[in-house]
C-alpha positions as a printed NumPy array, in Angstrom:
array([[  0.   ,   0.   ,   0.   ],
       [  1.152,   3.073,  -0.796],
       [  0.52 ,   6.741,  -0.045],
       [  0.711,   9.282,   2.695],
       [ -1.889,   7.729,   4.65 ],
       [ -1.149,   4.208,   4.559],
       [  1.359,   2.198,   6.568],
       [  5.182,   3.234,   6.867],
       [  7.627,   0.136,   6.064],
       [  7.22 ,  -2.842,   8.685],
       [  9.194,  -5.316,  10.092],
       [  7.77 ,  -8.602,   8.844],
       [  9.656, -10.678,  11.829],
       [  8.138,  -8.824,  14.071],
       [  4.592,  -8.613,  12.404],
       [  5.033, -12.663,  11.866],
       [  5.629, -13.502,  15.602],
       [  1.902, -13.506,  16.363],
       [  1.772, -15.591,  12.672],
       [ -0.993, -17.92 ,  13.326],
       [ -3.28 , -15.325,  15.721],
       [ -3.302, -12.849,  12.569],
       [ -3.956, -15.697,  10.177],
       [ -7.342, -17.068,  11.903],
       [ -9.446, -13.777,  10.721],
       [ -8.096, -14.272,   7.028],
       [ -9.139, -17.461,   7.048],
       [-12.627, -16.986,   8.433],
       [-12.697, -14.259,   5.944],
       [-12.176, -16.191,   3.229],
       [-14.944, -18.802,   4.747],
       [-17.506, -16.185,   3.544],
       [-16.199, -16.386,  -0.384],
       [-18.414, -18.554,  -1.949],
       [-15.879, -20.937,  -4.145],
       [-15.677, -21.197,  -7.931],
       [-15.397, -19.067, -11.551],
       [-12.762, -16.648,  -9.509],
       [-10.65 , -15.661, -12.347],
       [ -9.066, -12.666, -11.243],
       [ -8.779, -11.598,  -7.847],
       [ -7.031,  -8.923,  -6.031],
       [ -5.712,  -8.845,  -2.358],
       [ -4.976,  -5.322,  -1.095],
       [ -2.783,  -4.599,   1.508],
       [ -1.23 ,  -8.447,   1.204],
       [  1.632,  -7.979,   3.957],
       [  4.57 , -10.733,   3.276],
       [  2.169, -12.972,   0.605],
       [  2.06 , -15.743,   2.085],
       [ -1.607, -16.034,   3.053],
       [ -2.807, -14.711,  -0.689],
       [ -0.62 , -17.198,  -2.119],
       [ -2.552, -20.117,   0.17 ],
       [ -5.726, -18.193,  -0.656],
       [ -5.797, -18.222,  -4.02 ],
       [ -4.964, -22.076,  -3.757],
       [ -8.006, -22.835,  -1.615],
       [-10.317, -20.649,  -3.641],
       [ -8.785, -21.528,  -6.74 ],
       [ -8.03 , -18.559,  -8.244],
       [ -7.15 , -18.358, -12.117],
       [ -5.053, -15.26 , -11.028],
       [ -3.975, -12.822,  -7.895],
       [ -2.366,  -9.808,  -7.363],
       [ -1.195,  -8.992,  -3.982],
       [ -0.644,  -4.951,  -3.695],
       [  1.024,  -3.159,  -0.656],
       [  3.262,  -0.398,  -0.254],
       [  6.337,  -1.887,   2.263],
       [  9.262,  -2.41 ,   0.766],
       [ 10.261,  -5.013,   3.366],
       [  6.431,  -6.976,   3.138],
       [  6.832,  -7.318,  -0.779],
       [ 10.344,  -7.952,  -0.425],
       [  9.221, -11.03 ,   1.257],
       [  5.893, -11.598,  -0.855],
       [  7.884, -11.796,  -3.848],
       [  9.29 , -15.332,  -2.269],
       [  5.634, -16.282,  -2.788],
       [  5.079, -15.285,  -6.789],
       [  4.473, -18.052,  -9.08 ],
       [  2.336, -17.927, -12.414],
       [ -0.761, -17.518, -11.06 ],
       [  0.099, -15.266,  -7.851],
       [  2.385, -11.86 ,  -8.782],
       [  2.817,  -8.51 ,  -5.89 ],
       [  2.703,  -4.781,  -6.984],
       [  3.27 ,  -1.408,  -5.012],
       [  0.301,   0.466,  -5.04 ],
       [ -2.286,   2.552,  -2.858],
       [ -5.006,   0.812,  -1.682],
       [ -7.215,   3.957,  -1.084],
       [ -6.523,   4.653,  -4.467],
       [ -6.93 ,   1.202,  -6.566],
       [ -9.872,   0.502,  -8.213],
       [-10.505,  -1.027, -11.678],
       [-12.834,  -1.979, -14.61 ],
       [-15.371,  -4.084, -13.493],
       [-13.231,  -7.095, -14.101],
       [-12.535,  -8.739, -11.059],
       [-14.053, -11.452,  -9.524],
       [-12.568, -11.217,  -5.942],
       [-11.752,  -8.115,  -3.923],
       [ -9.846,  -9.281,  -0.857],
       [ -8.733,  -6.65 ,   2.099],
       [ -7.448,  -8.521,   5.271],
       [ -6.524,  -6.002,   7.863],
       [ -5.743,  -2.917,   5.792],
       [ -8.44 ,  -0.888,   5.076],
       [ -7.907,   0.461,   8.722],
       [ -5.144,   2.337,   7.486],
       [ -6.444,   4.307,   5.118],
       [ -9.102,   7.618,   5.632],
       [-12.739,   7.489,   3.896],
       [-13.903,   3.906,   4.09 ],
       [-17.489,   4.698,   1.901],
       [-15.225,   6.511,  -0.885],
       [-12.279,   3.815,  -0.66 ],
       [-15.469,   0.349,  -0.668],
       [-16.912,   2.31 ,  -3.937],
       [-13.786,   2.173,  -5.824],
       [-13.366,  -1.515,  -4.529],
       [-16.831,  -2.565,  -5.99 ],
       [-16.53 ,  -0.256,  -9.424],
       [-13.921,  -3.04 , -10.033],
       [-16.125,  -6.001,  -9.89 ],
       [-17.37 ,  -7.989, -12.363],
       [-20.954,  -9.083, -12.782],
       [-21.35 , -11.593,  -9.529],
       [-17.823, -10.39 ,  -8.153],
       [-17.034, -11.013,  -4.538],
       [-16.15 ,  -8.364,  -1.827],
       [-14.179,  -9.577,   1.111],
       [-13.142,  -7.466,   4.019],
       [-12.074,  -7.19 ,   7.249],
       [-10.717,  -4.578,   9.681],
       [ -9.891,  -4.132,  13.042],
       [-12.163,  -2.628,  15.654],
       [-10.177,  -2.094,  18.771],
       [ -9.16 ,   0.941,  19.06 ],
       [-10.994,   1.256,  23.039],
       [ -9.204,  -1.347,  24.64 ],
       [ -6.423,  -0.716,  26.844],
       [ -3.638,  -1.791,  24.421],
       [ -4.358,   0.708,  22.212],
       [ -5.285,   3.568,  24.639],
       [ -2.156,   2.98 ,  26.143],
       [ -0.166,   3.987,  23.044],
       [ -1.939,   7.375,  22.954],
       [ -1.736,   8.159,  26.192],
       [  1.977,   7.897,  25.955],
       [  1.966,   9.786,  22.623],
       [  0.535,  12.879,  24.436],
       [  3.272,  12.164,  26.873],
       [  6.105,  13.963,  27.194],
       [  8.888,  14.073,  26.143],
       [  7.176,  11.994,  23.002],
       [  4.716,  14.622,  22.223],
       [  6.991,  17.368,  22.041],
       [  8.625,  15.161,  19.347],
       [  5.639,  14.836,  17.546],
       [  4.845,  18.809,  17.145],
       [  2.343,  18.297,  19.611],
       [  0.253,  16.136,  17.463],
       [  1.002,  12.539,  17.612],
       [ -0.42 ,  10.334,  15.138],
       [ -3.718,   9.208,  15.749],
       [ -4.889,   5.776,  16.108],
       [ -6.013,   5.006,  12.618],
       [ -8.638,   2.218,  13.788],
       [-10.271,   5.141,  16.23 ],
       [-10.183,   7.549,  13.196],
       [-11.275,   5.291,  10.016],
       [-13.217,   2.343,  10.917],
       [-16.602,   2.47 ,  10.603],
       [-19.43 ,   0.346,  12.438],
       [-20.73 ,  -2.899,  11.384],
       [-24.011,  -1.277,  10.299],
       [-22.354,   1.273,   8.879],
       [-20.645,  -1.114,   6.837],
       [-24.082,  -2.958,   5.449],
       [-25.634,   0.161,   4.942],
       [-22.744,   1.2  ,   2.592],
       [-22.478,  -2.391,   0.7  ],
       [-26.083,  -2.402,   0.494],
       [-26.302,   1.17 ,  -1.501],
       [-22.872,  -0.352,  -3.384],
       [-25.529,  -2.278,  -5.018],
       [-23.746,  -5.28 ,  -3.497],
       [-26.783,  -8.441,  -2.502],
       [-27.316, -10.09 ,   0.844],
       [-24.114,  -8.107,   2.343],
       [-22.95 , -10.195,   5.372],
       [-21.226,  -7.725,   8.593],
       [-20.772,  -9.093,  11.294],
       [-18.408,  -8.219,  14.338],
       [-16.318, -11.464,  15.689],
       [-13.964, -11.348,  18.787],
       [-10.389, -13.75 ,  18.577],
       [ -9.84 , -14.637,  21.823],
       [ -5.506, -15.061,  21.709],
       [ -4.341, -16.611,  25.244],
       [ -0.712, -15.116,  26.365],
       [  2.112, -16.254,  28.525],
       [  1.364, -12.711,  30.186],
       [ -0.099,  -9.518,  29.694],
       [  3.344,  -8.058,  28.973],
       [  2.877,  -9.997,  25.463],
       [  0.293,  -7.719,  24.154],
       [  3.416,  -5.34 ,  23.532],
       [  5.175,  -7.297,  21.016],
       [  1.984,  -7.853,  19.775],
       [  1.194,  -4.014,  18.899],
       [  4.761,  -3.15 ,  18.02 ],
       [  4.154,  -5.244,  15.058],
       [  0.966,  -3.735,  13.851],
       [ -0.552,   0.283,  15.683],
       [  2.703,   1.109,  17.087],
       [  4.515,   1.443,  13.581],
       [  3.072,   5.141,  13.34 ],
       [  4.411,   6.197,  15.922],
       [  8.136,   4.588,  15.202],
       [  7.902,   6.431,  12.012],
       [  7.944,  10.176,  13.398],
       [  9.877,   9.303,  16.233],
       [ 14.031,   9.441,  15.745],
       [ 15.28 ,   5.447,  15.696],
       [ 17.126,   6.593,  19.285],
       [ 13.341,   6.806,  20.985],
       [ 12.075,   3.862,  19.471],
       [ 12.713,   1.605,  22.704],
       [ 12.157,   4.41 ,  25.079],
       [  8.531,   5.089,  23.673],
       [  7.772,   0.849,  23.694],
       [  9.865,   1.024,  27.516],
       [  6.701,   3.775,  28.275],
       [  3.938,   2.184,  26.144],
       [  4.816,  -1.313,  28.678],
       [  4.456,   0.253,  31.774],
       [  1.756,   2.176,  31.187],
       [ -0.248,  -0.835,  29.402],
       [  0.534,  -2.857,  32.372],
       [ -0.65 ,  -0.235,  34.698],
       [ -3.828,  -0.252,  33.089],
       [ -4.245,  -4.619,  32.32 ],
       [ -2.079,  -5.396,  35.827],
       [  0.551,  -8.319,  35.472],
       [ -1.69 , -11.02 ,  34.302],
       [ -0.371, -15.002,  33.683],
       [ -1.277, -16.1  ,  31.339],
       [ -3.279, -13.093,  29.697],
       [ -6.803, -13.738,  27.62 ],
       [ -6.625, -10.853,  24.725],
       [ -9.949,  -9.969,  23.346],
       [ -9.741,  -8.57 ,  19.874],
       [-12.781,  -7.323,  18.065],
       [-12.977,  -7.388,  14.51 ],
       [-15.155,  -6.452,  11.655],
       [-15.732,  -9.367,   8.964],
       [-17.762,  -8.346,   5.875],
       [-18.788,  -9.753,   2.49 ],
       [-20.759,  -8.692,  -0.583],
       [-21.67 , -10.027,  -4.34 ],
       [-22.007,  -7.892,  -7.091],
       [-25.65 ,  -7.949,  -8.303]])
């Protein structure tokens, strides 16, 4: 993905410790796709590849195109190209195309990215007749592991850094509710839309884990304003204030909410 408002470059290590936690909601995603005559197909915002690569297996996908906009993601995504499966730089708020696709696929990216009706409208324009949108996003931005974060952003000496106005949490900002969601599929033209909102469950050795778990994902807009030398410092604050607010919990049950949604083209 790339533009201005999308995600700065990301450390796929980091982003792939929590591997099989983040892969769960893609999956149950791509439960909702109904199977069959999916020619081309698009996932945007495809991270390192490896989970449109298996996707386009399961669904059986004539052709996909990953798109993102981190050097270091495609970097490793390109490991996962074959015939049928190639990765482009691009801007997901930006990429539509001509009615000729039969899957749209977003898996935890669309969060990143302002004006969710204007961004879903390009999205469908590039369906084909019966094409398939697949979504899902994020949804929360009011639990303490993400409160945290901006708490310490206002903080000082980290929001003297930022010019006194620290990035804002992009889930808080840009996602939309469920209903919200249907509403906007249903006046897409799109049939039947399915929205529903799902919570993952992910047990912990401790609480203390939910901090490598965000510096993989919402912290990275803060690390990119912030000089490399305050990188640690800022996660050293982010820990013991999240742990002030969840308490030194072993093992640690991490409720995530998330918004799953689907669509056909009429």
């Amino acid at each position: 993905m790339a533009g201005s408002s999308t995600r700065s470059d990301w450390n796929p290590e980091q982003y792939e410790q929590f591997k099989a936690q983040r892969a769960q909601p893609f999956w149950d995603l791509i439960d909702l796709v109904h199977r069959g005559g999916i020619e081309r197909a698009v996932d945007l915002g495809c991270g390192t590849g490896e989970l449109t690569a298996a996707a386009a297996d399961r669904l059986g996908v004539g052709h996909m195109t990953g798109v993102d906009n981190s050097p270091a993601m495609l970097e490793r995504a390109h490991r996962h190209g074959r015939v049928a499966v190639d990765f482009v730089d691009g801007d997901i708020s930006r990429w539509t195309s001509d009615g000729d696709h039969d899957l749209v696929l977003a898996n935890a990216a669309l969060q990143w990215v302002p004006d969710h009706v204007g961004v879903l409208e390009r999205w469908v324009a590039a369906l084909a007749p019966e094409g398939q949108l697949a979504v899902q996003v994020p949804a929360n931005h009011d639990h303490a592991s993400h409160l945290a974060s901006v708490h310490v952003a206002h903080s000082e000496p980290f929001a003297s850094m930022f010019g006194g106005d620290p990035p804002a949490d992009p889930v808080a900002v840009n996602v939309l509710t469920p209903e919200a969601y249907a509403t906007t599929l249903h006046e897409l033209g799109l049939g039947e839309p399915h929205v529903r909102l799902q919570v993952y469950g992910h047990v912990f050795a401790s609480s203390a884990d939910v901090v490598e778990w965000t510096k993989g994902t919402s912290l990275t807009r803060f690390f990119k304003r912030l000089p490399p030398e305050m990188h640690d410092p800022f996660v050293q604050a982010y820990r013991d204030e999240l742990l002030a607010r969840l308490g030194e919990q072993t093992p640690y049950f991490y409720a995530f909410k998330r918004i799953l949604m689907w669509g056909r083209r009429a």
